[in-house]
Every structure is written in C-alpha cells, then in structure tokens.
C-alpha positions, 0 to 999 in steps of 0.5 A, a space after each residue: 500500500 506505502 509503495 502503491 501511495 508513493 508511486 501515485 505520488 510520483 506520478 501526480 507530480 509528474 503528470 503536473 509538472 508536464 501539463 502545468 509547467 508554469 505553475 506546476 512545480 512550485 506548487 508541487 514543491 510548496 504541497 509537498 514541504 507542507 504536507 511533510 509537516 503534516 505528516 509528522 504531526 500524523 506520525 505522533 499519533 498514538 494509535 493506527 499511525 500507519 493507516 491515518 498516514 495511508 488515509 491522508 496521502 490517498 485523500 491528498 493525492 484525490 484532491 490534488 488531481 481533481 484540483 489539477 483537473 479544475 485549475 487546467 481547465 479554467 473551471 473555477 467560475 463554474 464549481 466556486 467563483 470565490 477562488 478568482 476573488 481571493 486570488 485577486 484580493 490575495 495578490 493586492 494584499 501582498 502588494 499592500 504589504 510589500 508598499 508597492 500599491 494601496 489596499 483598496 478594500 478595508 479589512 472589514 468588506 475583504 474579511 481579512 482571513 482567506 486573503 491574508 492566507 492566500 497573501 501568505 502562500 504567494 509571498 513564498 511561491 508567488 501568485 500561483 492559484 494552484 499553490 493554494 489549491 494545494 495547500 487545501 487540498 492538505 487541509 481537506 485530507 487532514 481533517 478526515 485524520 483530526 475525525 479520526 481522533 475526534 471518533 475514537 476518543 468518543 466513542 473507543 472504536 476503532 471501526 467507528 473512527 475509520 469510517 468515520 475518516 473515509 467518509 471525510 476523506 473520500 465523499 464527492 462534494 468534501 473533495 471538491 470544495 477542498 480541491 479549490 482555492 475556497 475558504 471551505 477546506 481551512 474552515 472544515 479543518 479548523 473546526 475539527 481541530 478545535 472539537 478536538 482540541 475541546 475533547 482532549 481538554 476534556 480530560 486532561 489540562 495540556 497547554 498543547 490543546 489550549 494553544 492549539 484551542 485557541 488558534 483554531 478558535 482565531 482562524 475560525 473568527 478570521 475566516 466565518 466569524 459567525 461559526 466562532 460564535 457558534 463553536 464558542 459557545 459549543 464549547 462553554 456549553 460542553 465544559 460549563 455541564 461537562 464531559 464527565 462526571 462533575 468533581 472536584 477535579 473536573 469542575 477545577 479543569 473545566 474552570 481553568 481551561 474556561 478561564 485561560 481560553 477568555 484570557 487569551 481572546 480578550 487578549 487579543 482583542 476579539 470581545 471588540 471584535 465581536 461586539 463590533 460583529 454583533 452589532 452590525 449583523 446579529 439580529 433577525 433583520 440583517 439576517 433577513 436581508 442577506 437571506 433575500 440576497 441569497 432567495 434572488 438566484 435561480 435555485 433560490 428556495 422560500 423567497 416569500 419568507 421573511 425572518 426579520 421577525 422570531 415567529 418568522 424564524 421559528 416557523 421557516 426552520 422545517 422548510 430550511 432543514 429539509 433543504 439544508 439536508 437534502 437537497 438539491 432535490 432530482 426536480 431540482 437539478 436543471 442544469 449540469 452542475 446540479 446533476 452531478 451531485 445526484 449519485 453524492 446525494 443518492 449516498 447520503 440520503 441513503 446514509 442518513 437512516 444510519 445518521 439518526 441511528 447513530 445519533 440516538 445511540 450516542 444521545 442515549 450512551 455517549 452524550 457528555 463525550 460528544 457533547 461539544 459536536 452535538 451542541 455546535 452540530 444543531 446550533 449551525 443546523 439551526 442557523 443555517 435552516 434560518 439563514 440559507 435561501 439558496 440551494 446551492 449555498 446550502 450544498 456547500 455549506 453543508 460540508 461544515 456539518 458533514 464532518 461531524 455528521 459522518 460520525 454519527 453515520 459510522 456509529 450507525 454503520 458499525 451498529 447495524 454491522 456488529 448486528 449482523 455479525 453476531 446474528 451471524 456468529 449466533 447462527 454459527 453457534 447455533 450450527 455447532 450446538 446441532 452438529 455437535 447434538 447430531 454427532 452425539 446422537 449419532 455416538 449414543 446411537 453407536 454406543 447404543 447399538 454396541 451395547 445391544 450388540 454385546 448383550 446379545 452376545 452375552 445372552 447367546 453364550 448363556 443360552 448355549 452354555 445352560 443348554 438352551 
C-alpha cells in the first residue's frame, strides 16, 4: 500500500509538472514541504499511525488531481467563483504589504482571513492559484485524520473512527470544495481541530490543546466569524455541564481551561471584535436581508419568507432543514452542475437512516463525550435552516456539518454491522450446538447399538452354555 501511495505520488507530480509547467512545480514543491509537516504531526499519533498516514496521502493525492483537473481547465467560475476573488484580493494584499500599491478594500468588506492566507502562500511561491489549491487540498485530507481522533476518543472504536475518516476523506462534494482555492477546506479543518482540541481538554489540562484551542478558535473568527460564535459557545456549553462526571477535579479543569481560553481572546482583542460583529449583523433583520440576497438566484428556495421577525424564524426552520439536508432535490437539478451531485446525494440520503441511528445511540450512551459536536452540530443546523435561501449555498455549506455528521453515520454503520455479525456468529453457534447434538446422537446411537450388540452376545453364550 506505502509503495502503491508513493508511486501515485510520483506520478501526480509528474503528470503536473508536464501539463502545468508554469505553475506546476512550485506548487508541487510548496504541497509537498507542507504536507511533510503534516505528516509528522500524523506520525505522533498514538494509535493506527500507519493507516491515518495511508488515509491522508490517498485523500491528498484525490484532491490534488481533481484540483489539477479544475485549475487546467479554467473551471473555477463554474464549481466556486470565490477562488478568482481571493486570488485577486490575495495578490493586492501582498502588494499592500510589500508598499508597492494601496489596499483598496478595508479589512472589514475583504474579511481579512482567506486573503491574508492566500497573501501568505504567494509571498513564498508567488501568485500561483494552484499553490493554494494545494495547500487545501492538505487541509481537506487532514481533517478526515483530526475525525479520526475526534471518533475514537468518543466513542473507543476503532471501526467507528475509520469510517468515520473515509467518509471525510473520500465523499464527492468534501473533495471538491477542498480541491479549490475556497475558504471551505481551512474552515472544515479548523473546526475539527478545535472539537478536538475541546475533547482532549476534556480530560486532561495540556497547554498543547489550549494553544492549539485557541488558534483554531482565531482562524475560525478570521475566516466565518459567525461559526466562532457558534463553536464558542459549543464549547462553554460542553465544559460549563461537562464531559464527565462533575468533581472536584473536573469542575477545577473545566474552570481553568474556561478561564485561560477568555484570557487569551480578550487578549487579543476579539470581545471588540465581536461586539463590533454583533452589532452590525446579529439580529433577525440583517439576517433577513442577506437571506433575500441569497432567495434572488435561480435555485433560490422560500423567497416569500421573511425572518426579520422570531415567529418568522421559528416557523421557516422545517422548510430550511429539509433543504439544508437534502437537497438539491432530482426536480431540482436543471442544469449540469446540479446533476452531478445526484449519485453524492443518492449516498447520503441513503446514509442518513444510519445518521439518526447513530445519533440516538450516542444521545442515549455517549452524550457528555460528544457533547461539544452535538451542541455546535444543531446550533449551525439551526442557523443555517434560518439563514440559507439558496440551494446551492446550502450544498456547500453543508460540508461544515458533514464532518461531524459522518460520525454519527459510522456509529450507525458499525451498529447495524456488529448486528449482523453476531446474528451471524449466533447462527454459527447455533450450527455447532446441532452438529455437535447430531454427532452425539449419532455416538449414543453407536454406543447404543454396541451395547445391544454385546448383550446379545452375552445372552447367546448363556443360552448355549445352560443348554438352551
């Protein structure tokens, strides 16, 4: 399996620098010093080492080429428009930084995080759009590895967070959103890693998954301030009822880590950060207004709704799950780009009776492990059933709770399958014990028979011996 891996890795490269010459080897270079670094971090993990290290090559190598494919073929405006913005914003911001030009757009209206990290990359490698597909590419592979971690401490099955990592790794749409120079793929990870993070604290206090806690949390606030707000608050909630039974020794950890992480963002400014956000867009008619901007374009859904006021909220949150689950409906997919996501969409809406399986084996056995998944999971579902008028968006979007939801997907998977395997080791043993009570009949039916046999014998000596 190593060698097949390093063979396809060669030959990726190869492939790229052939076709992609202007681009392609920087990009390949950059990819592969960062992905070596993830790779080591990998490598400190404790368990399944090699299979996570296996998993993130053949879930990179998968995203590099359907990231090749796109930036070959000019398809960025047709799978995400975005990517030609950051790259444009990305580009301007290292000119602002090198004093060679002026920033046109305040931080604010550019939010600053996707830019400044495409800045970032093309500082090292230059204005190469591949580079940063790349660099996603490592993102989207790494987070079905943090999954992993995430399911094991959780649930302690290894079946469990295997599933749960090729789910992440390997379904469509988690692909193509991180095979792009999107913002989706650092989002998807950085969200991982903060669940985890938060888990890990859990149990034990380590200044490593405080800092790393805390940094997810800031990129998260660079990047989509409102799922900051969302994961925050998952987070108190988790540590304020606890992943454990509440002692002494638990209350005192929780209190710290709730102390140092409210230390650490006040530090760094995001109170004024969030009370500036706040202000300007938490509240129903803000929300109403994005949410008619996205209801305008051809796949828009509950055009006639209007948020702006609670019962008006309360009341669009089952048409907006439904289609935030679901959708885009085969009714729906008028167009290429729509019907390429039927047979991704086929999966999951058959995979989804094992989501509700697997969600209520974990309310109903696993609640305070999984608790800051479950209060992040429904706190974003719910928001996005409010806010989203978009089918298209919602598709996207979708990805943030994929993750999470995947887990719930394996612990329903694994379930079912454990059933089966023992109604199937019960019929095996039920198999024996017959052959085994057949073969005893079959030894008492002999012995039986011997022992008439015998008898038989011995009454005839007698009979010629007394003369009869």
């Amino acid at each position: 399996m190593n060698a097949a891996l390093a063979i396809l890795f060669l030959f990726m490269g190869a492939a790229v620098s052939l076709f992609i010459p202007r681009y392609g080897g920087a990009a390949l270079l950059f990819c592969l010093v960062v992905s070596l670094g993830f790779g080591y971090l990998i490598g400190k993990v404790e368990s399944d080492r090699r299979y996570l290290l296996q998993l993130f090559v053949a879930g990179l190598l998968v995203r590099m080429v359907v990231g090749s494919v796109i930036f070959s073929f000019e398809l960025q405006s047709f799978f995400g428009g975005d990517a030609l913005t950051y790259d444009i914003l990305g580009w301007d911001v290292l000119l602002y930084w090198r004093g060679q030009a002026d920033l046109v757009v305040t931080d604010d209206t550019v939010v600053w995080g996707m830019p400044y990290l495409v800045a970032a990359i093309y500082a090292v490698v230059g204005r190469n759009v591949l580079a940063v597909q790349f660099f996603n590419a490592i993102c989207g592979a790494a987070a079905a590895v943090v999954v992993y971690i995430c399911a094991q401490h959780i649930f302690q099955n290894v079946r469990v967070a295997r599933v749960a990592a090729l789910l992440v790794a390997f379904y469509p749409s988690l692909i193509l959103w991180s095979s792009q120079a999107l913002k989706d793929a650092p989002i998807v990870l950085l969200l991982a890693v903060a669940i985890m993070a938060t888990l890990k604290l859990g149990e034990q206090l380590s200044i490593k998954y405080g800092v790393l806690l805390a940094g997810a949390l800031l990129g998260l606030l660079s990047l989509r301030f409102y799922i900051f707000y969302m994961v925050a608050a998952a987070i108190t909630g988790a540590f304020v009822i606890g992943m454990k039974r509440v002692t002494t020794q638990t209350f005192g950890r929780q209190f710290v880590v709730m102390a140092a992480l409210g230390l650490t963002l006040t530090y760094v400014g995001v109170l004024r950060t969030a009370s500036a956000q706040l202000g300007a867009y938490g509240n129903l008619e803000t929300m109403q207004r994005s949410r008619q901007d996205l209801a305008t374009a051809q796949s828009a859904f509950g055009q006639d709704v209007d948020v702006s006021t609670t019962s008006g909220a309360l009341s669009v949150i089952p048409l907006g799950m439904i289609y935030l689950l679901f959708a885009p409906f085969p009714w729906q997919m008028a167009n290429l780009r729509q019907s390429i996501t039927l047979p991704e969409m086929m999966l999951w809406w058959g995979s989804f009776p094992l989501l509700v399986l697997g969600g209520w084996f974990t309310l109903k056995y696993r609640l305070r492990q999984a608790l800051p998944i479950i209060l992040f999971t429904t706190m974003l579902t719910l928001a996005y059933s409010i806010f989203q008028g978009n089918v298209g968006t919602a598709y996207r979007q979708r990805s943030q709770l994929l993750i999470f939801y995947f887990i719930f997907v394996a612990v329903g998977y694994v379930l079912l399958r454990e059933r089966k395997e023992e109604r199937e080791r019960q019929a095996i043993a039920s198999r024996r014990a017959a052959q085994q009570l057949a073969e005893g009949n079959r030894r008492y039916k002999k012995w039986k028979h011997a022992k008439e046999k015998e008898l038989e014998d011995i009454a005839s000596s007698l009979s010629e011996k007394i003369g009869f």
